[in-house]
N, C-alpha and C positions, 0 to 999 in steps of 0.2 A: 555385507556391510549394513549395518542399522541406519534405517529413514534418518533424516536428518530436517532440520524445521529453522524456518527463519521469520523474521517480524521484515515488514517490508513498509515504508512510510515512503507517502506523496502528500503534496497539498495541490490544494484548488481555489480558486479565485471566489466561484461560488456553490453553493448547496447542489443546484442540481446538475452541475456539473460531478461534484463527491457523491451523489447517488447514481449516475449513471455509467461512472465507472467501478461502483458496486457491485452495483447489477450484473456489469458486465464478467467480473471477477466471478460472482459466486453461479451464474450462470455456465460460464467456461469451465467450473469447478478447479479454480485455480486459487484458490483463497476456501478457509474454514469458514472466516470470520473478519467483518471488517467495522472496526469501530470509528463513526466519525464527531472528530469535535473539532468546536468553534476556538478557533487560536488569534492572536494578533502578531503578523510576523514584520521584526524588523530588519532590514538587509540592504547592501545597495545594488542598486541598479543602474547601467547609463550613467555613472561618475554620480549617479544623486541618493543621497540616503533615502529610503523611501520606507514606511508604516502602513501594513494594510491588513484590511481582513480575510483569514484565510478560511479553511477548512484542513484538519488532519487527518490522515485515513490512517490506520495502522491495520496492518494489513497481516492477519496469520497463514501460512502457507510451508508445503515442501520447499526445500532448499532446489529441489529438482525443478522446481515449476518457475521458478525464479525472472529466467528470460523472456519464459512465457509473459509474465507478469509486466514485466517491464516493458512488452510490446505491445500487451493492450493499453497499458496506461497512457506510453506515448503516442499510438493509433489517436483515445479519443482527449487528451489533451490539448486544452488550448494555451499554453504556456508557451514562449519558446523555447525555456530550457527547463522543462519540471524536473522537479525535487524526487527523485528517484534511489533512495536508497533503502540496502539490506544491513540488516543484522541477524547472526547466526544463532542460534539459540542454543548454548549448551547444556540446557541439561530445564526439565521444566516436569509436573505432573503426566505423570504416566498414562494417566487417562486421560487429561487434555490433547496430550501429543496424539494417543488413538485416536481419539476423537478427527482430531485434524489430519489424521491417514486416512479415517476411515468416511470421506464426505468429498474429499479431493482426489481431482484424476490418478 
């Protein structure tokens, strides 16, 4: 069966909170590549509409690594419910996708 590759997005509250769960990603080599940018997200919370500043992580990785993934972020998470999802990647640069084979566990 051929590798398979998924994009993996969380946010965070602040900066160094989205670089230490960076670190912690491409350290565990569970992640290629993680790009972070500054978002404003609006949502509700506790029955109250609420606007804040976030960070967005997008996060390159194996579809295999996936749980992995999703249990360091909630280990160093300070959110009580973070933003935890995947998307599957069907089909992307051939070499990119190596690339992301070839750096991850």
């Amino acid at each position: 069966m051929a590798e398979r590759f998924c994009l993996v997005t969380t946010t965070t509250d602040t900066p160094e909170l989205a670089r230490r769960i960076v670190r912690a990603l491409l350290e565990e080599k569970l992640a290629a590549c993680v790009q972070i940018s500054p978002i404003v997200s609006h949502y509700v919370w506790d029955g109250a509409v609420r606007e804040e500043a976030e960070q967005l992580l997008s996060i390159k990785a194996k579809s295999a690594d996936y749980e992995a993934i999703a249990a360091s972020i909630r280990r160093l998470h300070t959110y009580e419910v973070p933003e935890i999802l995947k998307f599957d990647i069907s089909d992307g640069s051939r070499d990119y996708l190596g690339w992301i084979k070839s750096v991850t566990r």
